[in-house]
C-alpha positions in Angstrom: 30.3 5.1 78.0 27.7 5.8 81.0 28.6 7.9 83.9 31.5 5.9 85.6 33.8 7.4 88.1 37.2 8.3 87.2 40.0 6.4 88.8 42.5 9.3 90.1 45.9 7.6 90.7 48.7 6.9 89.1 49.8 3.3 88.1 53.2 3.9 90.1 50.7 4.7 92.9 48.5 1.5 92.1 51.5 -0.2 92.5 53.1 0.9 95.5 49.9 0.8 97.1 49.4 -2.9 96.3 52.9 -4.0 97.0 51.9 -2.8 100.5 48.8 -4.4 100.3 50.2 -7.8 99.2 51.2 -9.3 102.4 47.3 -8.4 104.2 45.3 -8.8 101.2 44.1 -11.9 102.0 42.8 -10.6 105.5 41.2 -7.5 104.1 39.7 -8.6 101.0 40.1 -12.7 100.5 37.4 -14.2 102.4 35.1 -11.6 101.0 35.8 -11.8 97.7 36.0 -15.7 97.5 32.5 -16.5 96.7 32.2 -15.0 93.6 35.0 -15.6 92.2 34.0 -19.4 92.9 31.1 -18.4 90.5 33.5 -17.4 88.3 35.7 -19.9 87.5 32.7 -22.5 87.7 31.5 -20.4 84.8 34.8 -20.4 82.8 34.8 -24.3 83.1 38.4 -24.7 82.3 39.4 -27.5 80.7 42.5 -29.9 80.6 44.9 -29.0 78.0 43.4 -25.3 77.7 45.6 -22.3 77.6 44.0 -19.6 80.3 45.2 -16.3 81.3 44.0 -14.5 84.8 44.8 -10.5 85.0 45.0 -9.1 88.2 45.7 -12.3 89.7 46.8 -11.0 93.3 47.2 -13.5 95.9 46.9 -16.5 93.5 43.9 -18.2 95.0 42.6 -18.6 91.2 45.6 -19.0 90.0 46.1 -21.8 91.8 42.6 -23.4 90.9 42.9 -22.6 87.6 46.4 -24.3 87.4 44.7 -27.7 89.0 42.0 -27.0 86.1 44.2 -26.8 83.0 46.1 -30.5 84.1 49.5 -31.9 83.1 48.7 -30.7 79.0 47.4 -27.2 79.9 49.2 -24.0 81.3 47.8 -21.0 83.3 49.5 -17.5 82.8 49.0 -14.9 84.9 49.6 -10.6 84.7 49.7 -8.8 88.0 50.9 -4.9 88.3 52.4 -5.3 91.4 55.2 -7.2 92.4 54.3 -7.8 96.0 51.1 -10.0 94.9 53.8 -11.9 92.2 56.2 -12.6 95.0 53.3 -14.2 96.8 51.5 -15.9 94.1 54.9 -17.2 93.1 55.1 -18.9 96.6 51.5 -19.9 96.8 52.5 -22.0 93.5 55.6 -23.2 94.4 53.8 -24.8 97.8 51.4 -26.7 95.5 54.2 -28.1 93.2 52.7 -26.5 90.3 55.3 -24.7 89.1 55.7 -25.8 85.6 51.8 -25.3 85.0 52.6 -21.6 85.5 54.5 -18.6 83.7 53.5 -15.5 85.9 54.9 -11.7 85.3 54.6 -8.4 86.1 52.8 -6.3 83.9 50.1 -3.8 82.8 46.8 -5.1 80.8 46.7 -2.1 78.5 49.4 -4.2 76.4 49.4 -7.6 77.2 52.6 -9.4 76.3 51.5 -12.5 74.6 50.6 -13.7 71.0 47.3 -13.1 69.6 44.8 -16.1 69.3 47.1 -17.4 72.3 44.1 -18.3 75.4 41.4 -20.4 74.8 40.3 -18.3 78.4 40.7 -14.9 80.2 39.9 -14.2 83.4 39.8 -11.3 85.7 38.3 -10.8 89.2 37.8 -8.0 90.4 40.5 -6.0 88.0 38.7 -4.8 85.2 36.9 -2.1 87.7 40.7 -0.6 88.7 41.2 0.4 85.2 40.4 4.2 84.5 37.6 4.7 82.2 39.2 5.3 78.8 41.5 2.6 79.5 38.6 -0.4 80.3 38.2 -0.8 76.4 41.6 -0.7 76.0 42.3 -3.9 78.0 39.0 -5.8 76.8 40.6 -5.1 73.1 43.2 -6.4 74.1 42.1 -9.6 76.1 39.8 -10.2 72.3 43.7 -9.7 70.6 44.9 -12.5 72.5 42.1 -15.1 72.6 41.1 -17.8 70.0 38.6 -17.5 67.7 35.5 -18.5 70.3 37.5 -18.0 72.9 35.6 -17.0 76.3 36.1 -14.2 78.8 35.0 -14.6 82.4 34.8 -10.8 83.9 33.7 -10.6 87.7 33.3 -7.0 88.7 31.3 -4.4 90.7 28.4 -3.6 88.9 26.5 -0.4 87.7 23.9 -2.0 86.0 21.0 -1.9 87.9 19.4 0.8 90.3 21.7 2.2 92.5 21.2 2.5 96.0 22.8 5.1 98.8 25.6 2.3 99.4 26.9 3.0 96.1 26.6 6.5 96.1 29.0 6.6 99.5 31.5 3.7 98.1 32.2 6.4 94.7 32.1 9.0 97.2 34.8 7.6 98.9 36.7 6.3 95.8 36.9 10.1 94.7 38.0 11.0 98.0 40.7 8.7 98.9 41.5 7.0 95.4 44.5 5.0 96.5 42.6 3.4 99.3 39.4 2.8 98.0 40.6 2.1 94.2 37.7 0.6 92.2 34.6 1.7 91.7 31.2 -0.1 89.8 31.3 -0.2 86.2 28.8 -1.5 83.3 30.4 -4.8 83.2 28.0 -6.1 80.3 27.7 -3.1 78.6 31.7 -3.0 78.5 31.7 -6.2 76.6 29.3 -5.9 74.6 31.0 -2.6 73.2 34.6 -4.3 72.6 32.0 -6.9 69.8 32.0 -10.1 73.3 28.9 -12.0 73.2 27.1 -12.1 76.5 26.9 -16.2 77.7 25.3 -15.5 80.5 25.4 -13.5 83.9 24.9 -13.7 87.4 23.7 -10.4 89.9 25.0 -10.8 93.2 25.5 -8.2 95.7 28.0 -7.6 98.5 27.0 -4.9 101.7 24.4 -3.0 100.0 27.2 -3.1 96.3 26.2 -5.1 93.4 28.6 -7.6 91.6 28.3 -9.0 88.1 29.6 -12.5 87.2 29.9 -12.1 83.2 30.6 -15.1 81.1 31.3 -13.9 77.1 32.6 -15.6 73.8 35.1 -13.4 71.5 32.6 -13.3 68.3 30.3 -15.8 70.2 31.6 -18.7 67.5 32.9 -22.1 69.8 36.2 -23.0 68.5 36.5 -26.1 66.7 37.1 -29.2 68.4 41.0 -30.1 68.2 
């Protein structure tokens, strides 16, 4: 793969860092990030009665709108590493009474715990780009393990793909510097997919402070499952 910055921390200090995170996330990072995820999950266009799984779900804010998405035949799973953002999401679901619509755990995407051809969906927001390099194809094989045949992947991420400009070349600078405070870093979102056999949907540039983000909508094979 293309020249993408390493990610130097540990898991253990990926999770301790976001367990001290979890409780000001939404103040650093929420309100920032909300737009595009919004494009996100409009892309995804989950249905009732479908079967969707978020990684990295954080705070829960998709969670929560994916849970309202899936209605009373559906059911919306959920991986986080840290258990300070499952306490909260856990909370944040328990609030909206939508409990039973949701099985959330703790866990790491290099081996997701579920069945393969499980999801009819994956989504992840702002995860994939937290991944070390060598380990990104590891988690989009395994989000293709545990989708349907034409299942579809929704991957929002900070984006390498086009020119890059001096606000990227100080954000990596700082991501090498201080990995466990500045943690991601811009990755080829498309070109990720595209190498782990996804079909590219479609995709939508946007940028944030000078940093560009990719909303990426993919089908596993690109085949559309059959209608039940």
């Amino acid at each position: 793969m293309r020249d993408i910055k390493r990610v130097n921390r540990s898991k253990e200090e990926a999770k301790i860092s976001y367990n001290k995170m979890s409780k000001w996330y939404d103040l650093l990072s929420g309100r920032s990030e909300k737009r595009f995820r919004d494009v996100g999950l409009q892309k995804l266009n989950i249905q009732e009665g479908e079967k969707v799984l978020e990684i990295g779900f954080g705070t829960g804010h998709c969670t929560l709108s994916l849970a309202r998405s899936v209605g009373d035949t559906g059911k919306t799973y959920g991986l986080d590493l840290s258990e300070g953002m499952l306490k909260i999401t856990t909370s944040r679901i328990e609030k909206a009474g939508l409990s039973e619509k949701v099985d959330l755990q703790c866990g790491d995407a290099l081996n997701l715990p579920y069945s393969e051809f499980y999801f009819d969906a994956v989504f992840m927001s702002f995860t994939l780009e937290l991944f070390d390099t060598p380990e990104i194809p590891i988690v989009l094989e395994q989000c293709k393990r545990v989708l349907k045949k034409g299942g579809r992947i929704c991957v929002v991420a900070m984006s390498k793909e086009e020119k890059q400009g001096p606000m990227v070349k100080l954000y990596e600078w700082l991501h090498e510097k201080f990995p466990n405070y500045i943690d991601c870093r811009p990755i080829f979102v498309r070109q990720s997919l595209e190498s782990a056999h996804f079909k590219i949907v479609n995709t939508t540039r946007m940028s944030f402070l000078g940093l560009d983000v990719e909303v990426v909508l993919a089908n596993k094979t690109g085949e559309q499952k059959d209608k039940p």
